[in-house]
N, C-alpha and C positions, 0 to 999 in steps of 0.2 A: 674413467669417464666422469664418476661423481664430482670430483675434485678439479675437473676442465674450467668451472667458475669460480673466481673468488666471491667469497662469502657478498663482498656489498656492491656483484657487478650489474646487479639487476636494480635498475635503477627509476624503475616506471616513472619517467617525469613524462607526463600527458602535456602538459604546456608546452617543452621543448620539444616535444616529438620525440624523443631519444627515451627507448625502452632498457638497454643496454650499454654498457658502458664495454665495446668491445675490445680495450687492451686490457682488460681485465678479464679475458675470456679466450683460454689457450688453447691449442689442439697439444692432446697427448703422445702423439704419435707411439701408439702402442704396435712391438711386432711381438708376434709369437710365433709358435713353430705350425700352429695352424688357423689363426686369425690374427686380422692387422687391420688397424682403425687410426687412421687421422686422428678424428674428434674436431671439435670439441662435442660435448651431449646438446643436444638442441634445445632442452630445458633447463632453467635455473634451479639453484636448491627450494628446497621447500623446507619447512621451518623447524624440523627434525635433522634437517641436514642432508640425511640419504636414507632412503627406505630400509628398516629393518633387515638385516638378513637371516632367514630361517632354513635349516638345513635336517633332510631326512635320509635317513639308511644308516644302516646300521654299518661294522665292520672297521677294520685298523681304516679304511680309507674313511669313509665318513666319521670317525672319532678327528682325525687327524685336518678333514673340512673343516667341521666343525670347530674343533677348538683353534682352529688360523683364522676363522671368518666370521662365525654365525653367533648371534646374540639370543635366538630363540631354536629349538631341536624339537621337532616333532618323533616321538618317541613311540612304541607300542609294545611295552611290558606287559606281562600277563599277568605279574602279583607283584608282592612290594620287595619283593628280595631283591628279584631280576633289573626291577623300575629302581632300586637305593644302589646297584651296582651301577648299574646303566651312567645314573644322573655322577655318581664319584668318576666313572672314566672320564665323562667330559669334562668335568672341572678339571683333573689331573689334565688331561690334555690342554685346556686353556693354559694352566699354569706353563707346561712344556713350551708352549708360544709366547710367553714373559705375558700372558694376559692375566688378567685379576677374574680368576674363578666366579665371582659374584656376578660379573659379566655376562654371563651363558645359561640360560634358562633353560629347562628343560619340563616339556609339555606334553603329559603322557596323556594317548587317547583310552577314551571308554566309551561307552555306547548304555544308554539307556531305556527301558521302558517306566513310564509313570504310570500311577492309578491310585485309588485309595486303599487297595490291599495287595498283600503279596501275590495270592492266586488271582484277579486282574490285569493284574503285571503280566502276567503270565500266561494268562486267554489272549492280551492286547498281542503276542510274540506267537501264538499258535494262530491269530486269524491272517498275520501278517503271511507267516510261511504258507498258511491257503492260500493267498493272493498268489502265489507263484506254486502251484504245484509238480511243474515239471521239475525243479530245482528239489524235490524232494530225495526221491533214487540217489542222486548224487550225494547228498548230505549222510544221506542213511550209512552210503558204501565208506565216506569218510571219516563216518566216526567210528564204525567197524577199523578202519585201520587205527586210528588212532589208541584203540583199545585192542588192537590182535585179532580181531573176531572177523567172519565174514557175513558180513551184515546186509541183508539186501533186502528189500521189499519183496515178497512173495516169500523168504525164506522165516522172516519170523513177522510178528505184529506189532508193528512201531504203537500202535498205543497199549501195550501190554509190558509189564518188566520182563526183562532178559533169565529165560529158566534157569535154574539154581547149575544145574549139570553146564552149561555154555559159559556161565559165571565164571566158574572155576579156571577157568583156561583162559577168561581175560588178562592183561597188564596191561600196565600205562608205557606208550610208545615212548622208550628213552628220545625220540630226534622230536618229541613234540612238548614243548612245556605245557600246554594246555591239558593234555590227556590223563594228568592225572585229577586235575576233577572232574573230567567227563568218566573218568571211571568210579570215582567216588560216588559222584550221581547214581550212577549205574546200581551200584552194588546199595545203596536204599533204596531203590526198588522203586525208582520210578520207569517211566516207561520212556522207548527211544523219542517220541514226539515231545513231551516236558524235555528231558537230557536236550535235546535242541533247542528247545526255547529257552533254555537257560544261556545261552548264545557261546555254549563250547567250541565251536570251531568258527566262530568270529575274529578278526584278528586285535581287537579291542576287549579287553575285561566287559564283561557287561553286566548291568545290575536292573534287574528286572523287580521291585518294589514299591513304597509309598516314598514320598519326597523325603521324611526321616531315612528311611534305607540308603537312599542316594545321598544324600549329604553327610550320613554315617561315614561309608564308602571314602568318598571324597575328604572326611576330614581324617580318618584312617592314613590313607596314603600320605596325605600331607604333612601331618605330625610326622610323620618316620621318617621323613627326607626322600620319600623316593619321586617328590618330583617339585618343581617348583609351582604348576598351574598345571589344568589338563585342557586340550583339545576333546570339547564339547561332541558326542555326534549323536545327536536323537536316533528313533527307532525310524519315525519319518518325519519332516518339517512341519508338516501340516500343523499340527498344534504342540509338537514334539518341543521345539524350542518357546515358545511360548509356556509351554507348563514348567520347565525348568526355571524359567528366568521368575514365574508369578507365585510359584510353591518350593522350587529348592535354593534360590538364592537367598530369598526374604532368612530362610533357617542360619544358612554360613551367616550373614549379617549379624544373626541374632547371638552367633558361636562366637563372632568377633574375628572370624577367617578372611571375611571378603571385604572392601570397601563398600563405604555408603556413598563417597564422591570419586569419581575419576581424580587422581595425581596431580595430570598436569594435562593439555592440550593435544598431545602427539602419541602417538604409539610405545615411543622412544621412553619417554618420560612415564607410563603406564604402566611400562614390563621394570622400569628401573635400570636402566641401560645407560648408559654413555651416549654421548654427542656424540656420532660421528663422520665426518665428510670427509671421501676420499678416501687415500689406502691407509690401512690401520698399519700406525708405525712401529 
């Protein structure tokens, strides 16, 4: 569909009346085994060509999307080992597709709290989980599983640590990669309401600290290779993205990690990607 215009059929001449240059503008005739499209696309290219494509999920199928299609991968590793494997299969994949590896970015997400100390951080994720307290039970019983225990409200006091004797009988759930530092947590003796604030069974790493913590974090992963860029996601919007961009960016700037100007005009040209319109050949 991208590729239905040639690049100079849009020809906005307002004097001649004539917007398009319609032999220059083909129908694809696409069949498939379960959709089929004439064409041509009803709009012209736009000045990156054709919209980035990004691709998420994990598994041989979406490595396999991925490395045929997608120039950006939305990712959710939980540490840098998982996120520097992750980011090498997609590149290997793009290679497998005769694509150039440098091609295919990959965007692992995290999740944030800001404040000017670590315990802040940390009140900021405990008033949050107040705001929804029905959502508590639930969290409790899941991170009991995650650690082996049966964890309920009523049977122990989430703002108390876990007795020495129930300790003992904990493990990290082998089918969960997070569980092993929610039992870490655990076993220093904080209590199950901190352990959750800390955002262990979140499906994003998350760094509850001062803007040095968070840019820490972020140039951590970055240096190792385990990702190209991450997928920002505040605690809440409200001023969540605003404290990022006015107290953690300024730091990457000053580390020499992030741009002071945008690239170039386009998305395409921002991430480092290729031109591309139409099917990738």
């Amino acid at each position: 569909m991208w590729g239905s215009w040639d690049t100079d059929a849009w020809t906005l001449d307002v004097e001649g009346g004539k917007f398009a240059d319609m032999d220059k503008i083909q129908p694809i005739n696409l069949e498939g085994q379960y959709y089929a499209s004439r064409g041509p696309l009803p709009i012209p290219p736009s000045e990156q060509g054709q919209p980035v494509i990004f691709q998420a999920g994990g598994g041989s199928e979406g490595l396999e999307l991925a490395g045929s299609y997608a120039s950006g991968v939305y990712a959710n590793p939980f540490d840098i080992e998982s996120a520097r494997e992750h980011r090498q299969a997609l590149r290997q994949s793009a290679i497998r597709f005769s694509r150039n590896p440098d091609d295919i970015k990959m965007y692992a997400g995290f999740m944030f709290s800001l404040a000017s100390t670590e315990e802040e951080a940390l009140e900021r994720r405990r008033q949050l989980m107040s705001f929804n307290p029905e959502e508590i039970p639930s969290r409790v019983r899941y991170l009991g599983s995650m650690v082996g225990l049966p964890l309920s409200i009523g049977l122990v006091d989430i703002d108390q640590p876990l007795a020495t004797d129930m300790l003992k009988n904990a493990y990290a759930n082998p089918m969960d990669p997070r569980s092993i530092r929610a039992l870490k947590l655990l076993k220093q003796g904080l209590s199950i309401r901190d352990v959750l604030a800390h955002g262990v069974i979140n499906y994003h790493p998350v760094v509850a600290g001062t803007p040095v913590q968070v840019a820490d974090f972020l140039e951590e992963w970055f240096l190792a290779g385990a990702c190209d860029g991450f997928s920002v996601v505040p605690d809440i919007a409200y001023d969540g993205v605003a404290d990022f961009v006015d107290l953690v960016v300024p730091i990457l700037q000053d580390r020499g990690l992030f741009h002071r100007e945008y690239e170039g005009k386009t998305l395409r040209e921002n991430m480092g990607v290729p031109y591309q319109y139409g099917r990738l050949k």
